[in-house]
C-alpha positions, 0 to 999 in steps of 0.5 A: 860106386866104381866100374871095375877099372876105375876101382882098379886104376885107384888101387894101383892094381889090374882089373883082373885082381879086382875080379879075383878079389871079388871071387875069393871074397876079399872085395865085396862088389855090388851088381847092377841089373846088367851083371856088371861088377860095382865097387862102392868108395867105402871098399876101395877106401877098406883095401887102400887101408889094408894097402897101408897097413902092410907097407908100415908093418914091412917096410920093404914094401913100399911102393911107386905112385904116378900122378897124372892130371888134366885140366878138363874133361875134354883134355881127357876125352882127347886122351891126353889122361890115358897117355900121360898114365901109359908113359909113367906106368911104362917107367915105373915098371922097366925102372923100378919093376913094379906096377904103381899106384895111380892117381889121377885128377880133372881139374885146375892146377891151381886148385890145391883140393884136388881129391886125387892129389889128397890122396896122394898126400895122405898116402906118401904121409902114411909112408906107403910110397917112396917115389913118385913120378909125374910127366910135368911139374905143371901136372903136379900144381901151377904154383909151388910145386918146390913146396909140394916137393919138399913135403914129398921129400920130408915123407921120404918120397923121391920126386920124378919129373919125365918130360922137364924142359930144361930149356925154356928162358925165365921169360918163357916161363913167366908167359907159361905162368901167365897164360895158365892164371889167364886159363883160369881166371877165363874159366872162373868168369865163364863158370860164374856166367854159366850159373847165372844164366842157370839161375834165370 
């Protein structure tokens, strides 16, 4: 189940609609003892669907994703998700004067089976979406970001990068990529500790 906003970041649409959609019947929303508004998977997944299904039959229509990711949920408590999704959307509206689709993740870089950046594959497959925007390459993936790019570019999506730094030496590049397998590798052995420490 999604909390109005969460449901509405996921459509690429304001929290506003959402509610609309649930008024005029086109969104079925379940609610909680408290009155609030919940949104199970099943339609969120129907309207991305519907989403789909108009951009294909009208080809014009297709849209602008973000994709935003930090590595843990402290980073998002920090704000460093919320700031990385304000600067992109504000791109993508006073460049491209539309309000994007938003995909987000929690998780390694590393880690190639993110849900947020399946989704977006699947979308930029579908031939929903034609640009892409991003704040790093490193947000994207840790390793083969070229390959990423290259398959966005076979689906027709042009990729953007905000906040390159164009000027880091090949060495300081090799430290960057060193430090994030070391991140990892850090977080892998503490995981593994922690469950069996668990299993004690």
């Amino acid at each position: 189940m999604f909390s109005v906003s969460q449901a509405a970041r996921r459509l690429g649409v304001c929290t506003k609609t959402v509610r609309r959609w649930d008024t005029r019947g086109f969104i079925q929303c379940v609610r909680t003892p408290g009155n609030h508004r919940r949104i199970p998977l099943s339609e969120v997944n129907r309207i991305l669907g519907v989403f789909h299904r108009e951009v294909l039959e009208h080809p014009a229509k297709k849209r602008c994703a973000v994709y935003a990711r930090v590595s843990g949920h402290r980073q998002k408590t920090d704000g460093d998700l919320d700031r990385q999704l304000k600067t992109l959307t504000a791109h993508c509206r006073s460049h491209f004067k539309t309000r994007p689709l938003v995909f987000t993740d929690i998780g390694s870089g590393l880690n190639m089976k993110r849900r947020g950046l399946r989704r977006l594959l699947a979308l930029a497959q579908s031939g929903a979406i034609n640009t892409l925007l991003i704040t790093h390459r490193d947000r994207l993936a840790r390793f083969g970001v070229d390959l990423l790019q290259r398959i966005l570019e076979d689906y027709g999506v042009k990729l953007f990068t905000l906040m390159e730094n164009e000027n880091r030496t090949p060495q300081e590049e090799l430290v960057t990529v060193m430090m994030a397998l070391i991140a990892s590798f850090s977080g892998r052995v503490y995981g593994l500790r922690a469950a069996a420490l668990r299993d004690r």
